[in-house]
Structure formats: structure tokens, C-alpha cells
Steps between C-alpha positions, in 0.01 A plus 500: 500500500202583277506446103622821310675598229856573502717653279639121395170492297275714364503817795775653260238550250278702692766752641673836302754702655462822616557701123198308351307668285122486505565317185691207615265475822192433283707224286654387832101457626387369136779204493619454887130277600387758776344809472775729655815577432771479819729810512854412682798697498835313463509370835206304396266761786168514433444886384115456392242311313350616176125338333423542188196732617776745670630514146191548316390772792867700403450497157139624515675790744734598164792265631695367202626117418867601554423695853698294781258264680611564814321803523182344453559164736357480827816529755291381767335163363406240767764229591494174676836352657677151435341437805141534443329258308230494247199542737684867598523555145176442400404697794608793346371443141133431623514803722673757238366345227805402293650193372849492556708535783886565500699302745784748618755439791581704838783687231245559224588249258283330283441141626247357295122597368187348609202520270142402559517265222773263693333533818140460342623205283748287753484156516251352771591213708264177549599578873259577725602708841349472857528790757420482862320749598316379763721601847371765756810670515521567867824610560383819270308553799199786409584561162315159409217547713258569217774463220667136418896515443488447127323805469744720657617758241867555369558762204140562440420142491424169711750249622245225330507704173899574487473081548263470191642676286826384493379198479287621147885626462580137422236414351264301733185664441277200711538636858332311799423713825470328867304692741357498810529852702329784383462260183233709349753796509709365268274379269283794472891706459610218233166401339521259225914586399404641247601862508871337569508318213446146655198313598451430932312220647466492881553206723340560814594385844288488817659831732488282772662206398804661319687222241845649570749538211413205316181379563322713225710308245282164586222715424638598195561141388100427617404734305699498195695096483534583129775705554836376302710738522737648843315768666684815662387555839559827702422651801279828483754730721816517291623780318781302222625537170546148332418291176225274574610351134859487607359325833309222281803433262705459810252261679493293120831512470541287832257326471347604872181423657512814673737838463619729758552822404787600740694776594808562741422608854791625744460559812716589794513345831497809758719301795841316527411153380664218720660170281496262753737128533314212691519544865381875402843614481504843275696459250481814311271850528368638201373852530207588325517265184317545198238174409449504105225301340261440226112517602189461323382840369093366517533394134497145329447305151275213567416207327183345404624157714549754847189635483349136526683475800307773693269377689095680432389754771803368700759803644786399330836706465771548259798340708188219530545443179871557406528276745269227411683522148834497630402168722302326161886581322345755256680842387476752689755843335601797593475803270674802554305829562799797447240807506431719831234270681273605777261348678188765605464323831521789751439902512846514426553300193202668400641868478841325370308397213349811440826682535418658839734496801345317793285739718 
């Protein structure tokens, strides 16, 4: 969940009900911190959003002070869900020019109020974030020929750029890049970071002599052994909600060498599955059963003392090195990823991402 207001602090302040007066909407803007003034009815539904410019354009139209407000609010304003995070919200206040953004649910309830001052001013992290982005993506078949995965578009933007900013979301504004295919593709899309809010430095791996999922984390740790803090490491192809803070304070918390960001996986068996007794005698038939799980969901916390264990311009995995921690006795957790998850491995992940059914 992103950082808003709420009406348990100082959201009240910005909101008047729907018999306002023009009056009490400019003292509500004047004292309440923001420049608008929230207009819900008594179901707490957001009816419209008033600035102090609509005001000031009402009066100069031969509105008076005590005229209701509502009838100069816009009752069309632009929303965001509980859902979306910051990097939606500041989407929309770049591209219509605003600086606030109300947070309403599927009902029309106020939920909260983003501003560009919060998302502007949040805290950064000392964290610094890897993504891999340097697969072919071959089971996408033709539509990576001359395009590389991470620049697939969903909603108007790339998978690599949904990843980057939610990790500016959290605050990690020092974003490493691993590429190999089509590598100056993504640099020329991404450039320096800069116009997402974060700065990008590429680590480049030979095309022909792929790394695999964890090699480009040795050459991380060539390049940059200063690093003291965990890293977060993702793959390039996932479309996910989550808390790269939350993530860190979890991996701190148990004091890991490396955390899995997991989630649940069910799947069910499509035959009668045999239980057998020694001598192979069947000893019970279970039809179709369900297998439930927890898998990795191609994102990690890292420590500085993993990284050291990656061998340099080696191909190297992440089981390689969960397991080469689990076998030196160091932590290895498990953090729990609750939000829808997928994985933009095939055509039809793909148009599930993009809210298309499967052609």
C-alpha cells in the first residue's frame, strides 16, 4: 500500500461536504496544507475537487462567497485506486499538469490523497537494485525478434519501466541494468534514468556467453565491492506490485543472506494419482489432486557477503546460490508476495498482462 493521507490525520482537513460554500472551500484550501478542497457527501463519496483558481475563476464570473461550491468543483477530477501506487499517480500529475491526486475506491470513496510534494520528497533508500535484463526471450517467439522482453509495453509503458519505477516507489533511486540482447535497445529506450527519476548504469554481458540469473551479480560486486548495503535483484519480465522497502526490512529483520520473495502456486494434477505400499501394492487412488506451493517470483534481497560468492564472468544461477548459502549455514527467508504476479514469459502471459484474452 502506498503512503497517503487518511482521514485518521490530516485528509479531514482538506474535505467539505457537499453544502460548502465558496467561502469555507477557500479557508478549507488556506488551512487544510493542499491546494484543493475534497467535496464528499455523507457517505464519505468523492463528489468533486475544488482549487483555489476554480474559486477565483467563479468569483471573477459574478459568483458570490456564500454560492455552494459544488457548483463550481470539477465532478470529474482524476483518481488513482488503493491499488496503484505513486509512480501511477505521478503519472497523471506530470501528464495533466496538477499536483494532487485523490485516491478513491471501486465505490467512490475517498481513500487517501497523493500530492507531488510526498511523492517528490519520500525518503530514498541507500539500496541499490539490479534488474536482469539481459534474456532473449524465446518463448515470445517473433515479438522479440528486433524487440528485447523488457521492452514489451503494458498500459502505455515498458515491462522494464513498470519495474523502475516502483522501485523509485520505494525509494531506491540507484538502479543497475544487465544486458546482453538487443542491449543497445534498452539503453537508447532508458538512457541515463533520468527521465524516471533514478539514475541507470549498465552491466553488460557477452550475447553469447549468457551469465544466467545470477552471474551479473559477480559483476556487480567487480565492479562496485564498496557496496554495504542488501541489493534488490529482479528479473526484467515481471509485472508485480510489492514494497521493495518492506522487502529490505524483512530481509534485516532476519537477518538473511539472501530473500525470496515468494508467492503460493497451486496446481492440479490432471490424472488419478496412484499411493503405492512396497511390493507396489496400491494403496489408495487420488483423482486429480491439487499440489500447493510457494515458488520464487524472480525477486530477492541480497547481501553484500552473497554477491562475493558469485563467481566473475562465471554462469551462475539463483538456486546456485541459495544453495551454496543454504550448504555454508547462512539465512536464506522467504517473503511473502500477496499481489497478482505474472511472469511475461510467453504470448500468453503477455496479453494477460495487458488485459487481453489470449488470441
Amino acid at each position: 500500500m502506498t503512503r497517503t493521507m487518511t482521514f485518521d490525520d490530516h485528509l479531514g482537513a482538506c474535505c467539505i461536504g457537499t453544502g460548502a460554500t465558496l467561502r469555507e472551500a477557500l479557508q478549507t484550501i488556506d488551512q487544510g496544507g493542499s491546494s484543493i478542497a475534497l467535496v464528499i457527501d455523507d457517505q464519505s463519496r468523492l463528489v468533486g475537487v475544488l482549487t483555489d483558481g476554480d474559486v477565483r475563476r467563479a468569483l471573477l464570473a459574478g459568483a458570490d462567497l456564500g454560492d455552494p461550491a459544488r457548483d463550481v468543483a470539477n465532478t470529474t477530477p482524476r483518481t488513482v485506486s488503493p491499488d496503484e501506487g505513486r509512480s501511477r499517480a505521478l503519472d497523471l500529475m506530470r501528464s495533466q499538469r496538477i499536483t494532487e491526486v485523490p485516491v478513491v475506491d471501486a465505490e467512490g470513496r475517498l481513500q487517501g490523497l497523493h500530492t507531488l510534494t510526498d511523492i517528490v520528497g519520500r525518503k530514498a533508500l541507500p539500496n541499490v537494485a539490479l534488474i536482469m535484463a539481459g534474456g532473449r526471450g524465446t518463448r515470445l517467439g517473433n515479438l522479440t525478434k528486433d524487440t528485447p522482453k523488457p521492452l514489451m509495453t503494458v498500459a502505455d509503458r515498458t515491462i522494464i519501466e513498470w519495474i523502475i519505477l516502483g522501485l523509485v516507489d520505494s525509494g531506491i533511486t540507484s538502479i543497475y541494468v544487465s544486458v546482453a540482447y538487443l542491449a543497445e535497445k534498452i539503453e537508447a529506450h532508458l538512457g541515463d534514468g533520468s527521465q524516471l527519476g533514478c539514475t541507470i548504469t549498465y552491466l553488460h554481458e557477452d550475447p553469447e556467453t549468457p551469465l544466467n540469473t545470477a552471474g551479473a551479480l559477480g559483476v556487480l560486486h567487480h565492479e562496485r565491492p564498496d557496496l554495504a548495503e542488501p541489493i534488490i535483484v529482479t528479473n526484467a519480465d515481471l509485472m508485480v506490485r510489492y514494497s521493495a522497502a518492506d522487502l529490505l526490512a524483512f530481509h534485516a529483520e532476519r537477518g538473511a543472506t539472501v530473500t525470496v520473495a515468494a508467492r503460493p502456486y497451486t496446481h492440479q494434477i490432471p490424472f488419478g494419482v496412484l499411493e503405492l505400499e512396497p511390493g507396489r501394492r496400491v494403496r489408495e487412488v487420488v483423482e486429480k489432486p491439487t499440489i500447493e506451493c510457494e515458488i520464487s517470483s524472480g525477486i530477492y534481497a541480497v547481501s553484500p557477503e552473497a554477491l562475493a560468492m558469485v563467481p566473475y564472468l562465471t554462469p551462475y544461477s539463483m538456486p546456485d546460490l541459495i544453495q551454496a548459502c543454504i550448504a555454508s549455514s547462512r539465512t536464506v527467508s522467504a517473503w511473502p508476495i500477496e499481489s497478482d504476479w505474472i511472469d511475461v514469459g510467453t504470448p500468453t502471459d503477455l496479453a494477460k498482462a495487458k488485459g487481453q484474452s489470449p488470441a
